[in-house]
N, C-alpha and C positions, 0 to 999 in steps of 0.2 A: 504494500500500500504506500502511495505518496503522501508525503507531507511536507507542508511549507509555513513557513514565517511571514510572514505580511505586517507592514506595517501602514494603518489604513488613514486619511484624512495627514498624508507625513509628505511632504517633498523629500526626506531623505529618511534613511534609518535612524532608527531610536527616535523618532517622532510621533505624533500621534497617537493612534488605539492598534497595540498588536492585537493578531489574533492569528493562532493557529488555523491552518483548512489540511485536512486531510480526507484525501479522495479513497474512497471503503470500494472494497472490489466484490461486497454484496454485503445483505442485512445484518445490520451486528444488534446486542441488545443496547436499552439502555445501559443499563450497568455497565456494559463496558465502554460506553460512550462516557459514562461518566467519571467515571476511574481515569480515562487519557485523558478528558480533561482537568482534574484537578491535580493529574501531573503535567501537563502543559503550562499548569498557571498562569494562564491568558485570564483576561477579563472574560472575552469570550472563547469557545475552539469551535469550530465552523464542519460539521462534517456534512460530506457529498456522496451521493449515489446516484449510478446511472441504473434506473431501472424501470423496464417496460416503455422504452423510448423515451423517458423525460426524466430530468436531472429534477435530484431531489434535496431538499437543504435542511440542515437542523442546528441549533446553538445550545451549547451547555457553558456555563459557568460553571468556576470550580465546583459549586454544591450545589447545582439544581438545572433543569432544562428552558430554558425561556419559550418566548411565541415569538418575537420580532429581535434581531440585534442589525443593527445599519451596517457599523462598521466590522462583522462579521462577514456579509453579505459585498460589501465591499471588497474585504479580502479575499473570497472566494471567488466575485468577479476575476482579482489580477490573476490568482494560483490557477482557474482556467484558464486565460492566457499565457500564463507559464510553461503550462503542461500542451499548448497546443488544441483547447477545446475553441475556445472561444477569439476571435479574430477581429482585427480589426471593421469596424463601420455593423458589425453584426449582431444582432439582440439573441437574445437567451433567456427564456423563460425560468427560473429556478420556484419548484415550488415546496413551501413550506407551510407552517402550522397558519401563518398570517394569508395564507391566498397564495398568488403567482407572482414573484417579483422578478420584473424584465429588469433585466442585467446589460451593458454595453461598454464597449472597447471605443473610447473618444481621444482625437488626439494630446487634447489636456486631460491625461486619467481618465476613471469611470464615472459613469450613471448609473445610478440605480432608483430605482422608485420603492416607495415605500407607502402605505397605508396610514393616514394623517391621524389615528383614532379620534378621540374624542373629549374634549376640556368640558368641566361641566363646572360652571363658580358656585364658589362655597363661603363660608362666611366668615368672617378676622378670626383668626384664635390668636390671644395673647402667648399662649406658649409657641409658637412658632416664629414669634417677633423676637423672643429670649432666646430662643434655640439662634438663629441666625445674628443675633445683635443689632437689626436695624426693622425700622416698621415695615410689612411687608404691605405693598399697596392692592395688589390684587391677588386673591390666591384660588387655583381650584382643582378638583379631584379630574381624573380622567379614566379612557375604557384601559389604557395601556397599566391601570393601577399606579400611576407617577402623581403625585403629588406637584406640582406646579406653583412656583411664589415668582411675582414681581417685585423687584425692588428699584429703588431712586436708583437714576444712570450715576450718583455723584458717590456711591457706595462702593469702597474698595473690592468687590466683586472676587478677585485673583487671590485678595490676602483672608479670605472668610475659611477659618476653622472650624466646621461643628462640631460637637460631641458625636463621634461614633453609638455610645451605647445611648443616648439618645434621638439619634438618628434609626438604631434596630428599633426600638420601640415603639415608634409614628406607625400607625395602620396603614402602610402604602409599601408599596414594594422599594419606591427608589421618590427621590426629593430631588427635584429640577427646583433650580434658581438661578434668574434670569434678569436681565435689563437691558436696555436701550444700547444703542451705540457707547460704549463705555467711555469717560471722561477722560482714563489713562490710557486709551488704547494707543499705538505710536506709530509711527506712516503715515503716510499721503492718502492711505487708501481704509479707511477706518471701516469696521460691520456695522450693518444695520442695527444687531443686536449681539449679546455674548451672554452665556450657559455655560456654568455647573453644572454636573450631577453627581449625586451620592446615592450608594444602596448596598449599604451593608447589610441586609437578611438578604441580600442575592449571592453577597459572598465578593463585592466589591466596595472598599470602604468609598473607593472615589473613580468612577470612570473617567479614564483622559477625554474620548469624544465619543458621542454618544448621539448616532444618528435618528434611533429612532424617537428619543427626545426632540431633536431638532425636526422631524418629520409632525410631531406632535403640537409643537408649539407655532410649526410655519404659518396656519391661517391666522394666528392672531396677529405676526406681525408682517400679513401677506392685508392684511385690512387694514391696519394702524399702517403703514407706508402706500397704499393705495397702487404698490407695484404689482411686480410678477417675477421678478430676480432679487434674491434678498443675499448679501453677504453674510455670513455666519461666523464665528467665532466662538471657540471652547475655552475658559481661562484655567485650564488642569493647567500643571508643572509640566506636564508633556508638550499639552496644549496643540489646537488643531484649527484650522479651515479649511471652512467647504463655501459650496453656493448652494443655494437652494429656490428651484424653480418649481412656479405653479405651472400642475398639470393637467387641470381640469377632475373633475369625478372627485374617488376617495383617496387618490393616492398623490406623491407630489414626489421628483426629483430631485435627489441632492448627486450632487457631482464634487470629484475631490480627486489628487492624485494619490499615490500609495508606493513603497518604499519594500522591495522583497529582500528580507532581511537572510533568509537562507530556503533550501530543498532540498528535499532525500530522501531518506526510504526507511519506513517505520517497521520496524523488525519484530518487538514486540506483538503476539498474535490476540488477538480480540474473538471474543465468544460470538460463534453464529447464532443468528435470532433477530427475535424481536419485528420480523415479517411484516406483520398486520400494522403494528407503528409507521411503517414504512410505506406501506402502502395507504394508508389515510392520506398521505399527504397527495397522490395522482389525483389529477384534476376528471 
């Protein structure tokens, strides 16, 4: 079996959001999806299967399976192109637990589209102004389980430490925090907007870049700018850019390059199974 290093939303290596993709030469279980992953120690590991003519896609974090990761999908875009699946000007349907995501080889990096889910506002909690240290101006729950806060563009965004074990304890899978084109941001060519995220009960104290947050939050500020191309900005230590285009329907565009940090050949053998998992995902 192949595997590779991706490094996704990175102009160069050690940038951005790694994530392992390793192409499965037929149905493995979970279990042992899960076990490579939490010896991968990716935020996410990205595995692939070609089966019954359609590529099929799945994410695990080190302790648990997700429904959507962006820059998973990302990286499994380039590791197809690595491997020779995927070519340039050509779309590829990959499908997963979230629907079909078309995939494409562009001459600035990939596209990929993503499914925007669904922000629903909710109303101030005082603990959540203490958790973060500043008042948050709008906050709401969504389908992706993310927890969602706006705060003032003048708030040091980059320097916010939260409590970890008060971050597990919030009823949400993961805490997006978010503002405006950032006051410190530095260049000629400043984001629309810049994001955080944390989710430590996923087994991630702090995501470097996190697409499908950024998929999530793009209509609010696809209406607050009255465009249809938004610059994006992740302020992790890693730290990442993308762009994000409106697509129409329920899904939206983020485009970004990606960094192949290594490839090779996974020795260790993984448990055959887990079939029927597998197959849910064919359209």
């Amino acid at each position: 079996m192949r595997i590779a290093q991706v490094d996704a939303f990175a102009t160069r290596p050690f940038g951005g959001n790694g994530a392992a993709v390793v192409l499965l030469t037929g149905p493995v279980t979970g279990q042992s999806l899960q076990t490579l992953a939490a010896e991968c120690a990716q935020s996410e590991t990205a595995f692939l299967l070609h089966l019954q003519g359609q590529w099929l896609l799945r994410w695990f974090t080190p302790t648990l399976e997700v429904d959507l990761c962006g820059h998973g999908t990302l990286a499994a875009a380039r590791a197809l192109s690595h491997w020779g699946v995927l070519t340039s000007g050509q779309r590829l349907d990959l499908h997963t637990r979230s629907g079909a995501l078309p995939v494409e080889q562009r001459e600035a990096g990939f596209r990929i589209r993503l499914p925007t889910g669904r922000l629903h506002q909710a109303p101030p909690e005082p603990g959540l102004d203490q958790l973060l240290g500043t008042p948050v101006q709008q906050r709401w729950n969504s389908s992706l389980r993310y927890e969602v806060a706006l705060v003032d563009t003048a708030f040091p965004l980059a320097a916010l430490t939260p409590d970890q074990e008060q971050l597990r304890q919030r009823p949400c899978l993961g805490l997006v925090v978010m503002q405006a084109g950032p006051a410190d941001a530095a260049g000629a060519d400043p984001p629309d907007y810049a994001l955080r995220f944390f989710a430590p009960r996923a087994g991630i104290p702090e995501d470097p870049v996190t697409g499908s947050a950024h998929a999530l939050v793009a209509p609010y500020w696809f209406a607050r700018s009255g465009g249809r191309l938004l610059k994006a900005q992740q302020l992790s230590r890693r730290g990442g850019r993308l762009q994000v285009l409106a697509g129409g329907g329920e899904q939206v565009a983020l485009q970004g390059e990606t960094a192949l940090v290594w490839s090779g050949e996974l020795l260790a053998g993984l448990a055959p199974g887990g079939r029927q998992d597998w197959e849910d995902l064919l359209p």
